[in-house]
N, C-alpha and C positions, 0 to 999 in steps of 0.2 A: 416195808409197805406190803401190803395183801395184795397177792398178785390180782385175785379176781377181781380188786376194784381198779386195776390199770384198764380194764377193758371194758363196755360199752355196754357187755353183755347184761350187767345186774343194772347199771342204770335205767334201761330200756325197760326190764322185765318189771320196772317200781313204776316207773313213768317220770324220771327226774330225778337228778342228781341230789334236790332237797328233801323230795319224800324218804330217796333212800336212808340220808341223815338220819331225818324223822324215825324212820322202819328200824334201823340199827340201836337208834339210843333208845327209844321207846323198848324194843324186843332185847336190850340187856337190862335195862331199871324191871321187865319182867324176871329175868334169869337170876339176878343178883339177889331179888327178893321169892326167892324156891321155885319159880317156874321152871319146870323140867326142858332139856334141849331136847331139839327134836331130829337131832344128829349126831355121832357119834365124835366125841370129841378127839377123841387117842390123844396127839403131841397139841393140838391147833390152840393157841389163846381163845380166849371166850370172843373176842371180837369175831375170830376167823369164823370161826365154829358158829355165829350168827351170820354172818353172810353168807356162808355155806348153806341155812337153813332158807336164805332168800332167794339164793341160786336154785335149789331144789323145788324153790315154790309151797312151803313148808307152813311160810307166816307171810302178811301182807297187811299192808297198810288200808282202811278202812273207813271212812269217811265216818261219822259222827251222825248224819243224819240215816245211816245205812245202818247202824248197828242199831239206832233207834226204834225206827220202823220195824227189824224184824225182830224186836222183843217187844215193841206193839202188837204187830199179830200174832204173836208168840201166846202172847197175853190172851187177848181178844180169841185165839183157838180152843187157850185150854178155859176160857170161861166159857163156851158156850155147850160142852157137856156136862156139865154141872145143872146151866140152867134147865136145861132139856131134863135134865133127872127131876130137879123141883117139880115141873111142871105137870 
């Protein structure tokens, strides 16, 4: 078993034992399909080596409504120098 998940410590930092589920499978279906880790892997399975990247505070889980909004104004920023140019 991965020692870091005997301990409290990465539960708390996700906010729940099921986000973390979420945060781990979701952030290997990234890895597996070329996303790059963002830690160093040396001997650690790919499992470890993403809880390590959660431990670190590296990747987190993100709500769907949160990612939306900010490529709305993401959006909404980069149209409005455009139209300023038109004008």
């Amino acid at each position: 078993m991965i020692e870091a998940l005997k301990s409290d410590e990465v539960v708390d930092k996700v906010g729940g034992r099921f986000k973390l589920a979420v945060l781990i499978q979701r952030r290997l279906v990234d890895v597996t399909f070329g996303a790059p880790l963002l830690v160093e892997r040396g001997e650690k399975t790919l499992v470890e080596a993403v809880v390590q990247e959660v431990l670190e505070g590296k990747v987190s889980l993100e709500s769907p409504e949160k990612i939306a909004r900010e490529v709305l104004l993401d959006d909404e920023g980069a149209a409005a120098p455009d139209e300023a140019e038109e004008a």
